[in-house]
C-alpha positions in Angstrom: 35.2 31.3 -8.2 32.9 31.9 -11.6 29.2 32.0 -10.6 26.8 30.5 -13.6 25.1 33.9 -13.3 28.0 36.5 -13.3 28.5 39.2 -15.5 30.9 40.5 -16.7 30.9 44.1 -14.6 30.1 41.4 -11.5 33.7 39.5 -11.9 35.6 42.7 -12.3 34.3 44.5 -9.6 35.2 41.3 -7.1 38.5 40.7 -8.6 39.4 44.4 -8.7 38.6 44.0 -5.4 40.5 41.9 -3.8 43.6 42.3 -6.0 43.4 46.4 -4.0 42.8 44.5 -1.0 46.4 43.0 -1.2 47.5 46.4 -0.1 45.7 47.1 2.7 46.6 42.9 3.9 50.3 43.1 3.2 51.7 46.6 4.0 53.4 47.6 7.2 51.5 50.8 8.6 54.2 52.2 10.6 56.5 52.6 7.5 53.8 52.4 4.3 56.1 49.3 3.1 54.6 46.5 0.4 55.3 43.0 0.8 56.5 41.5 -2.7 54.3 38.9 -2.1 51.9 37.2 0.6 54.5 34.8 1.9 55.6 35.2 5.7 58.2 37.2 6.3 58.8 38.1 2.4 60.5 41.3 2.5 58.8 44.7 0.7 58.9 45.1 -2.6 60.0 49.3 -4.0 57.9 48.4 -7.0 54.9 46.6 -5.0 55.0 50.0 -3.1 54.6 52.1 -6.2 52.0 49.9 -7.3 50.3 50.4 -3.9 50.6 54.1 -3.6 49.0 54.4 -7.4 46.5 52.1 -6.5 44.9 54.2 -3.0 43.1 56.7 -5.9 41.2 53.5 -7.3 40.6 52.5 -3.5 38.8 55.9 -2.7 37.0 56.5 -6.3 35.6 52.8 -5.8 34.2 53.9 -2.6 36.7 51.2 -0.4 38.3 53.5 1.4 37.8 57.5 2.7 40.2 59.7 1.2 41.4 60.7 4.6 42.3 57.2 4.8 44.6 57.0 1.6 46.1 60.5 2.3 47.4 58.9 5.5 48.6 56.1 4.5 50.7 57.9 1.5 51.8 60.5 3.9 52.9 57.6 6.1 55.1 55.8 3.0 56.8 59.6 1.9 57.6 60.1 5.4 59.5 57.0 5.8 61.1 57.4 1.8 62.1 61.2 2.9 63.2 60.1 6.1 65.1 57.0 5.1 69.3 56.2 5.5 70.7 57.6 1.8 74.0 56.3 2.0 77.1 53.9 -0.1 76.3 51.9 3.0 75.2 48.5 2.4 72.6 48.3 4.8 71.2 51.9 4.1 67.6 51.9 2.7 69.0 53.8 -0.9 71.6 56.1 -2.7 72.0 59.0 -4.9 68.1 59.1 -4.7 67.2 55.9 -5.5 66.4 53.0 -3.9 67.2 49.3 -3.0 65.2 46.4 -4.4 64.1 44.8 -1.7 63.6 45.9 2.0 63.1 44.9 5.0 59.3 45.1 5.9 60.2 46.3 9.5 63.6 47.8 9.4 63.0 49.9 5.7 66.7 48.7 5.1 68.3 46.9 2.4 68.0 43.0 2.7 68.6 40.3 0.1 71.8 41.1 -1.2 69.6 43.1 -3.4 70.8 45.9 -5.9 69.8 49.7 -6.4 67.5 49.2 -8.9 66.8 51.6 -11.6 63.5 50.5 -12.8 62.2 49.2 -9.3 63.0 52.9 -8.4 61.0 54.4 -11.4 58.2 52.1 -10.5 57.6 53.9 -7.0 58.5 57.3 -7.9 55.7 56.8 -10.7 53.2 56.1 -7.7 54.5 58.7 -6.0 54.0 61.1 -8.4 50.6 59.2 -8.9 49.7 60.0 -5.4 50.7 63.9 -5.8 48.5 64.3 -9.0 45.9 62.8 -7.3 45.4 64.6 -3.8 45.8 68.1 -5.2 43.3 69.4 -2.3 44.4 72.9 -0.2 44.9 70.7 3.3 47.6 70.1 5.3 48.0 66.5 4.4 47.8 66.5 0.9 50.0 69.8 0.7 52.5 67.9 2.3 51.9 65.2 0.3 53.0 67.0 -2.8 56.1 68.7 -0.8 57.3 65.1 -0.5 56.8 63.9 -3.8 58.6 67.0 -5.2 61.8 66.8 -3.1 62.1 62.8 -3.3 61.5 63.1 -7.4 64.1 65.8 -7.3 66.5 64.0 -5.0 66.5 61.2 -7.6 70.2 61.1 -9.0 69.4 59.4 -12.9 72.5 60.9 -14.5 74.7 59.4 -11.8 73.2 56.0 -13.5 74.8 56.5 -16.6 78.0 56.4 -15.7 79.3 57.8 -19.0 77.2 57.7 -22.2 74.3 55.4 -23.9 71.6 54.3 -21.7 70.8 53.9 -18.2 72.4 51.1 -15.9 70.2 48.2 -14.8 71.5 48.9 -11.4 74.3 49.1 -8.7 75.7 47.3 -5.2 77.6 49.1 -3.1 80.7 46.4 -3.6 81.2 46.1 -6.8 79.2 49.2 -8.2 76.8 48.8 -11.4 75.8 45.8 -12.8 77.0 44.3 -16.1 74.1 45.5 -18.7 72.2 48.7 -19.4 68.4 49.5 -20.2 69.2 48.9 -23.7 66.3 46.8 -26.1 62.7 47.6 -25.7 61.3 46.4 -22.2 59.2 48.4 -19.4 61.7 50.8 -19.3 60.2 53.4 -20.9 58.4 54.7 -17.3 62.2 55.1 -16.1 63.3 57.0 -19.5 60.5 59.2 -18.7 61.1 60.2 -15.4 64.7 60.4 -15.8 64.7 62.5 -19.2 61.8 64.4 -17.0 63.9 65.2 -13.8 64.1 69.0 -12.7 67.5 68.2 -10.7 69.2 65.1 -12.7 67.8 64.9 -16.0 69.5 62.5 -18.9 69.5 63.4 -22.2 67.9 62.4 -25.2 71.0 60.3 -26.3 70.6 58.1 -23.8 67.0 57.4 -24.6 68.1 56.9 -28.3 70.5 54.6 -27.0 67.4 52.5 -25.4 65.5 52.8 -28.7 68.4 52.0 -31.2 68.8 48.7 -29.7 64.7 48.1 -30.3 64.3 44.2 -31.8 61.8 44.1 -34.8 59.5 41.3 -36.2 56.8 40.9 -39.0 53.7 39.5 -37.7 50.9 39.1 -40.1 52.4 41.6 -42.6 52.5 43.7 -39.5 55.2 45.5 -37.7 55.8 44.1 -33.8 58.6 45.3 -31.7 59.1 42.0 -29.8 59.3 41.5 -26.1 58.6 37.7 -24.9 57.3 38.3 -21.7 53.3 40.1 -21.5 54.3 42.3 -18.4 56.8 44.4 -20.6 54.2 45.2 -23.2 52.0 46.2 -19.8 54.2 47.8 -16.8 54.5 51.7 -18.4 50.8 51.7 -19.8 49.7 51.8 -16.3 50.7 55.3 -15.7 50.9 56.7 -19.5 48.6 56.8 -21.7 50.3 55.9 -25.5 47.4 56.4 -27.7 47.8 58.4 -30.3 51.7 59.7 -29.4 54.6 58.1 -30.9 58.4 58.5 -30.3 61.1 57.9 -33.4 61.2 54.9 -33.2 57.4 53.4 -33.5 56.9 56.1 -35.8 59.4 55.0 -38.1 57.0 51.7 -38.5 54.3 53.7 -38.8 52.9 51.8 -35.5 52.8 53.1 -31.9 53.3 51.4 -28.3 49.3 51.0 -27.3 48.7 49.1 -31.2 51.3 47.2 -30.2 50.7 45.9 -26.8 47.6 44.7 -28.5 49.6 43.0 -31.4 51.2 41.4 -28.6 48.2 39.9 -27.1 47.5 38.4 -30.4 50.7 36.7 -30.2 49.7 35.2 -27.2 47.0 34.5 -28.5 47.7 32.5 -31.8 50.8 31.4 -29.9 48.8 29.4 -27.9 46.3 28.1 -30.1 49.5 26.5 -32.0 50.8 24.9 -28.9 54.2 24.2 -30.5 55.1 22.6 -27.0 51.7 20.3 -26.7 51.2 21.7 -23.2 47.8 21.1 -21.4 45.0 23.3 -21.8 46.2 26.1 -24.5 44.1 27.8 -26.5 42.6 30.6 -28.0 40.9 31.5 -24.1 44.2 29.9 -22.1 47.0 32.2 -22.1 49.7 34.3 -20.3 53.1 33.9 -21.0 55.4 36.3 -18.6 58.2 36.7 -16.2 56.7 34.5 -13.1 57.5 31.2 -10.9 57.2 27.7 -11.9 58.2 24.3 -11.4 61.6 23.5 -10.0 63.7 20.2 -11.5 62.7 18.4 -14.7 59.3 16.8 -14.1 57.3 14.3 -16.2 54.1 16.0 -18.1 51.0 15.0 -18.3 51.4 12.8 -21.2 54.6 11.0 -19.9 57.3 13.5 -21.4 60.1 14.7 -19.4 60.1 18.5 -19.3 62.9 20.8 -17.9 61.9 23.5 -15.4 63.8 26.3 -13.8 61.5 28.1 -11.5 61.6 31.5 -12.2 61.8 32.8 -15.7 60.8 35.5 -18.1 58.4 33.3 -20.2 57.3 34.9 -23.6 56.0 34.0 -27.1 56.5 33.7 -29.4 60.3 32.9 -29.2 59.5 31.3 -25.5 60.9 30.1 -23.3 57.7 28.3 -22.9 57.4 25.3 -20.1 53.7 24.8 -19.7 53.6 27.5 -17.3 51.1 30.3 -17.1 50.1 33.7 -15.5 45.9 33.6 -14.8 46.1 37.2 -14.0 47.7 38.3 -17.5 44.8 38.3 -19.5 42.4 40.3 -16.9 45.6 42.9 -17.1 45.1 43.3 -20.8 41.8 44.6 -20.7 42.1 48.4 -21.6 43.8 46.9 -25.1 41.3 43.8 -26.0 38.7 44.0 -23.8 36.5 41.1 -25.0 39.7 38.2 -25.6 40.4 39.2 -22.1 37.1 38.5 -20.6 36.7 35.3 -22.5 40.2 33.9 -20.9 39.7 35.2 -17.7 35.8 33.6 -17.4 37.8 30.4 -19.0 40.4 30.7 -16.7 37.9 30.9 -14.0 36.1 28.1 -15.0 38.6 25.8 -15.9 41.0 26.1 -12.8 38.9 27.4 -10.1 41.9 27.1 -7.7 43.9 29.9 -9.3 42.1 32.1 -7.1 42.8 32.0 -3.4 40.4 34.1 -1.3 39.3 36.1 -3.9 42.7 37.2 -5.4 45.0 34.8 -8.4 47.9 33.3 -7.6 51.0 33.8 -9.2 51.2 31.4 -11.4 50.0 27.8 -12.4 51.0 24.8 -14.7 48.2 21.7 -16.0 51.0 20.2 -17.6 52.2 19.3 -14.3 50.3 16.2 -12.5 48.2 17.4 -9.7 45.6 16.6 -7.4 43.3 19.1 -9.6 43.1 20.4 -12.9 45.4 23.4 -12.1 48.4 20.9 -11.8 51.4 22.5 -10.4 50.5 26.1 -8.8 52.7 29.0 -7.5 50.0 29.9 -4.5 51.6 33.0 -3.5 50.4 36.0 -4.5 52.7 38.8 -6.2 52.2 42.6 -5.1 53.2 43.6 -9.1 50.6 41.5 -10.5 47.6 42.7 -8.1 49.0 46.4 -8.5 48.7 46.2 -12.3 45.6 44.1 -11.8 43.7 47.3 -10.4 45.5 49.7 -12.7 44.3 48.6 -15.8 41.0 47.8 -14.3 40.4 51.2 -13.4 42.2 52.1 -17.0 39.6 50.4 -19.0 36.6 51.5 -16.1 37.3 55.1 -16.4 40.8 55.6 -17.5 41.5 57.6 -14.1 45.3 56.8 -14.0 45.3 57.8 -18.0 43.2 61.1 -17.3 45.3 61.8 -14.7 48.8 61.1 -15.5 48.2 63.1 -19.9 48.0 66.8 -17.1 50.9 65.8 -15.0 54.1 67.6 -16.2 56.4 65.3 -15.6 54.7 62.9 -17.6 54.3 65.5 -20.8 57.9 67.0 -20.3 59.7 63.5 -20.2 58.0 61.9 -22.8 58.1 65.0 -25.5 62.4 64.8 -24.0 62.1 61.2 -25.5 60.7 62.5 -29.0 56.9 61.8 -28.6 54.6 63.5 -30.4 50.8 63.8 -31.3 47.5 62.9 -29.9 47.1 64.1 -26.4 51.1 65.5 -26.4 
């Protein structure tokens, strides 16, 4: 809910908030496990976990919980990770290292059918190594902390993912081994390069981040250089934990451009892509925006103007090339506020404003659509909320607050050795 009187410090502080509070709501404290979202009995998310484990720091700097309190409850998720079945098993909880999608909250084992995921992986070895550069204190429970992090980092088999040459597999099932396509085309891989080119036990080589890089998709926007992804989460996840201002690999440097200028040329997109409106969906604009991978409407529905639209649910929405159903992420813009601070206030106080029910005690929903007829202005509305978008939520909060994860993660060596391994260069590097 927007008050008339709020500032702007006044809505971030509530909504950085609650979005932390997801993780103290929908963890298991036996195990340290993150639901994917706040749905009964959804199962935990590897990534949501990351995302929780690099979000305790924000937790104890913002005075929400004692540091005691977050050091246990890390120590808690390592010990289960260190402890965990590491097996070709189906049911185990990972192999060579790595880890399954999705787990079972109770169990820690494999549910869903899901696959050994390569990024999901990267995701909550990045908050573990998060958690490590942050409780660097001489105690017992921080020390062993740290011992954690560095054996489960080290146990991480990334070489074993390339099966061969070129870049990284999207992932693996213990039936019929890896999966069809490769971390090829840019995306939010780049946190998994890192680690992987980074690793003191199973490190890939620079070929196989080249491999990433050569397949990089170009456009011209505004006489500018872009390197397109659709969906606003890629130009987001790996900005979390690194800090690209000022460095540039081959690739971006070859445009004269670098990752950080981009992700804001990618708001922009957004940005004028909604203003245009190609698809004549409610409510777009210049302060209405948000086009990334999320829920939406199932079957083809009629619009509010009468048209037939087709939906799929889930789908990695994106401008400007779409796919584009009406459907939008209110939490999106509040995530790009380290980048444009001021368009991403204006949407979210729009946003706010506006559609009011997006937020459901105190923390946005997945998704919404007011192309859709509803019994409010919101229309159709995903009302679960997603672990990923609340951990990213307080992540670049505290980013553009005080730039703790940034400040942290330029002194961490795994961060500086994987990303010079990739070719970056300059500023902080």
């Amino acid at each position: 809910m927007l008050l008339k009187n709020d500032t702007d410090t006044v809505i971030i502080d509530r909504l950085q908030k609650a979005a932390f509070g997801y993780f103290l709501e929908f963890v298991n404290p036996e195990n340290g496990l993150i639901a994917d979202t706040s749905l009964p009995d959804a199962p935990s998310s590897i990534a949501a976990t990351g995302f929780g484990l690099s979000a305790y720091p924000t937790g104890v700097e913002r005075g929400w919980m004692s540091r005691q309190d977050a050091a246990a409850r890390t120590l808690v998720t390592l010990r289960f990770f260190a402890q965990s079945p590491q097996s070709r098993n189906k049911d185990a909880t990972g192999y060579k290292g790595l880890y399954y999608h999705f787990l079972d909250m109770k169990t820690g084992l494999r549910t869903w059918r899901s696959e050994l995921s390569l990024i999901d992986s990267a995701l909550l070895i990045a908050g573990m190594i998060t958690a490590a550069t942050y409780f660097n204190q001489d105690n017992e429970v921080e020390t062993e902390i740290r011992s954690h992090v560095d054996m489960l980092y080290a146990r991480a088999n990334w070489a074993w993912a390339l099966d061969g040459k070129g870049a990284l597999w999207l992932g693996w099932k213990p039936r019929t081994g890896f999966m069809p396509y490769r971390w090829e085309s840019y995306s939010e891989a780049i946190i998994l390069y890192t680690l992987a080119l980074a690793s003191p036990s199973y490190p890939i080589g620079k070929e196989s981040y080249d491999a990433f890089a050569g397949k990089f998709d170009w456009m011209t926007v505004k006489g500018k250089p872009f390197l397109y992804a659709g969906p606003l989460f890629i130009h987001l996840f790996s900005h979390a934990w690194i800090d690209f201002r000022g460095i540039r690999d081959g690739a971006v440097a070859a445009h004269d451009t670098d990752y950080f200028e981009n992700t804001r040329r990618a708001i922009a997109v957004q940005r004028d892509y909604a203003i245009a409106n190609p698809g004549n969906f409610t409510g777009y604009g210049a302060d209405t925006w948000g086009l990334t991978s999320c829920d939406g409407p199932q079957r083809p529905r009629r619009l509010q103007d009468g048209r037939r639209q087709q939906f799929a649910g889930y789908a990695a929405r994106g401008a400007p090339l779409g796919p584009d159903d009406g459907t939008l992420a209110p939490w999106a813009p509040l995530a790009c506020l380290p980048f444009e601070p001021q368009a991403a206030m204006s949407a979210t106080r729009h946003i706010l404003s506006s559609y009011p029910d997006v937020v459901d005690e105190g923390r946005f929903i997945g998704s919404f659509n007011p192309s859709v007829p509803g019994k409010t202005a919101e229309g159709w509305m995903n009302n679960r909320c997603v672990g990923l978008d609340h951990g990213l939520l307080v992540m670049m909060i505290e980013n553009h607050r005080t730039g703790l994860y940034w400040n942290m993660l330029r002194e961490t060596p795994v961060i500086r050795r994987g990303l010079r391994r990739a070719g970056f260069s300059g500023g902080w590097l």
